[in-house]
Every structure is written in structure tokens, then in C-alpha cells.
N, C-alpha and C positions, 0 to 999 in steps of 0.2 A: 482535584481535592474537593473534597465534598465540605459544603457550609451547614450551617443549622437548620436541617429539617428531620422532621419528624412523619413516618407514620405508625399504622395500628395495623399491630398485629394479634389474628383472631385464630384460635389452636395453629394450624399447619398454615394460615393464609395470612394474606395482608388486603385490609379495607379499601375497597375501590370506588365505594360512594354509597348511596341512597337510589334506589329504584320505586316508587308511588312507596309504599309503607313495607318494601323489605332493604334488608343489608346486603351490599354483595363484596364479594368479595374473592382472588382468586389466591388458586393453591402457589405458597413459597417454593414449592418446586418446579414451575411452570417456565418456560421460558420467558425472559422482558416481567419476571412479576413484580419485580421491586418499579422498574421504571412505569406498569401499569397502577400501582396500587396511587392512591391518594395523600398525597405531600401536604405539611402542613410545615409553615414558616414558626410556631412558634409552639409550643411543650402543653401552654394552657389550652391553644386553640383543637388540639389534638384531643384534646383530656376531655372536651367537652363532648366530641363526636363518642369518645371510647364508653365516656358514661353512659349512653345509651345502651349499650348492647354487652359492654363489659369486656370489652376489647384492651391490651396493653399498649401506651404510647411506649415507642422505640425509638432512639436518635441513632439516627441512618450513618452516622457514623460508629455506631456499635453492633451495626451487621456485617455477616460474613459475605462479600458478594464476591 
């Protein structure tokens, strides 16, 4: 059962961190991309990365895996 995390989802992908001053991020189609992308424990701490680049926080239990 999945607990409350959160990550960001950006058009087709999901956020996997910061690289020196780009975004990266890999495609939702990709195999392992949900358990690759970047978890966040709490909806504000999510919101803060999203606001950078304009990314949607999503709670991971409102995906279809």
C-alpha cells in the first residue's frame, strides 16, 4: 500500500532532481519511471520544487501504475 508521497509531474514525465542549473526529468512511459522520479514526504515540499519550473504536484496514490 502506498503512504503519502508526492511527486511532479512535467507534460509526459516525472521530476527526477536538479542537475548544476537544469531540470531533469524522465518520460512516464519509461520503465521503473515512477520508482526513478523524485518522492517527496509532504504536498508543500513538493509545491516548492514544482514552483520552479511549473511542474504539478501529484499524490502517488492518484496514479495509475
Amino acid at each position: 500500500m502506498l503512504g503519502n508521497e508526492f511527486v511532479i509531474k512535467i507534460n509526459n514525465g516525472y521530476f527526477t532532481g536538479f542537475e548544476d542549473t537544469k531540470v531533469t526529468y524522465i518520460l512516464d512511459n519509461q520503465p521503473y519511471a515512477y520508482a526513478i522520479a523524485m518522492h517527496y514526504d509532504t504536498k508543500e515540499e513538493a509545491k516548492k520544487d514544482a514552483d520552479v519550473f511549473g511542474g504539478q504536484v501529484v499524490d502517488v496514490r492518484d496514479l495509475e501504475l
